[in-house]
C-alpha positions in Angstrom: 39.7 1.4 -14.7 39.6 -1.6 -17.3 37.1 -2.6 -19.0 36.2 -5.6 -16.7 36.0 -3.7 -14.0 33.5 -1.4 -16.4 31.6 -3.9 -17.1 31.6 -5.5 -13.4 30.7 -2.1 -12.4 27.5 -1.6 -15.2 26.8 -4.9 -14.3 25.9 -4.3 -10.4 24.5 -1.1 -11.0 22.1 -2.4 -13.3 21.2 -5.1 -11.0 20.3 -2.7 -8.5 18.1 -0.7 -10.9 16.5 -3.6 -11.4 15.3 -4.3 -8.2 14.5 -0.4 -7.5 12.1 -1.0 -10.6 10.6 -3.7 -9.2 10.1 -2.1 -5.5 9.6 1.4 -7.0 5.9 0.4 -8.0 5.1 -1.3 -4.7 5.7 1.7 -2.6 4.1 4.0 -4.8 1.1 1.6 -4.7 1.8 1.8 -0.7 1.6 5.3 -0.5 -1.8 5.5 -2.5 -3.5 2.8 0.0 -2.4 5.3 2.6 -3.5 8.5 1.0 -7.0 6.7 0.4 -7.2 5.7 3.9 -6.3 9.1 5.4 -8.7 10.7 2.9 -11.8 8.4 3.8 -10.8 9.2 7.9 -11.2 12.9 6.8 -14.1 12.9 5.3 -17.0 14.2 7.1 -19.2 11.4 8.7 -16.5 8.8 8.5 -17.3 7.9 12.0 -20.8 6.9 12.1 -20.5 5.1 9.0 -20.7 1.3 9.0 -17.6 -0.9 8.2 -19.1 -2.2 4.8 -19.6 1.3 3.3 -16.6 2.8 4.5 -15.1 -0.5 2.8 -16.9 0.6 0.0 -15.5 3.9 -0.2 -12.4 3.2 0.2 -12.0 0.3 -2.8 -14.1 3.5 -4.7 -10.8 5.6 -4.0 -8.2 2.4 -4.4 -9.6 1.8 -7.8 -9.1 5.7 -8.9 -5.2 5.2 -7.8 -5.4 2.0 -9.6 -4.5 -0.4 -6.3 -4.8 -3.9 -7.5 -2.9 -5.6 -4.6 -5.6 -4.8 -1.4 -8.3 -7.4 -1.1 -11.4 -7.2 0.4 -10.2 -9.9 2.8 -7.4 -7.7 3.9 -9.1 -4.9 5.0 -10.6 -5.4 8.9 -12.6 -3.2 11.4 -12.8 -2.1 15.2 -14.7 -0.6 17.1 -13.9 2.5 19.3 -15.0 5.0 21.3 -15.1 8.1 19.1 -15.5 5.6 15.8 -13.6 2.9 13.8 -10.1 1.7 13.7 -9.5 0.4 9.8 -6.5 -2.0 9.2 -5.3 -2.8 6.2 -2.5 -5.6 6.2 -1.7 -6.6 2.3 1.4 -8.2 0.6 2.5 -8.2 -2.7 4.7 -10.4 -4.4 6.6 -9.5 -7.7 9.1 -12.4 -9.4 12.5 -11.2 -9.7 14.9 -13.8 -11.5 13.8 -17.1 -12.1 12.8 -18.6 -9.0 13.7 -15.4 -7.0 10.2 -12.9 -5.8 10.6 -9.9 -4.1 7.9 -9.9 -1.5 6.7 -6.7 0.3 4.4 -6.9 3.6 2.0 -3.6 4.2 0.1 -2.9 7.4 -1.8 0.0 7.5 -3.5 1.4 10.4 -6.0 4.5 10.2 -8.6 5.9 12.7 -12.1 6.5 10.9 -13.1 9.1 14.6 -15.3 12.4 14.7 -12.1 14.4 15.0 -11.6 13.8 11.1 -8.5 11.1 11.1 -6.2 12.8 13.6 
């Protein structure tokens, strides 16, 4: 291997570190809006309680895991028969080079029932 190659080599792999640091945060920040909203389905009463304090309680638990991204605006309601179906549909958008973002679209969908989230 010459050095070019070497350094055509360092060169793509970097790149591609690059964007895994920029996506790495994004899904981590996925996974927390998730956790919250299974956490909130499980907790006791979840079912009876109206959409504005269960939106309540859930930005309470998004701001612990430091979730910057979800709006208020992104987060909607339905009713069922045994309780609520929450949906959370978010993006984030994170530059990349220059002109380039990196956009990633999140939907979330989460029963808030008497059953406790199943």
């Amino acid at each position: 291997m010459t050095l070019t190659s070497f350094v055509i080599v360092l060169a793509v792999v970097g790149f591609f570190a690059y964007i895994g640091m920029k996506l790495f945060p994004m899904y981590m920040e996925y996974y927390a809006v998730r956790s919250a909203m299974k956490g909130l389905a499980a907790e006791p009463g979840s079912a009876d309680m109206d959409p504005a304090q269960a939106k309540m309680l859930l930005f309470r638990r998004l701001d612990i895991n430091n979730s910057d991204n979800v709006k208020p605006d992104d987060v909607k309601f339905d009713r069922m028969d045994s309780g609520w179906k929450m949906h959370v549909a978010y993006e984030v958008r994170k530059p990349l080079v220059a002109n380039l973002d990196v956009v990633g679209k999140f939907d979330i969908t989460q029963d808030l029932t008497t059953r406790g989230g199943e």
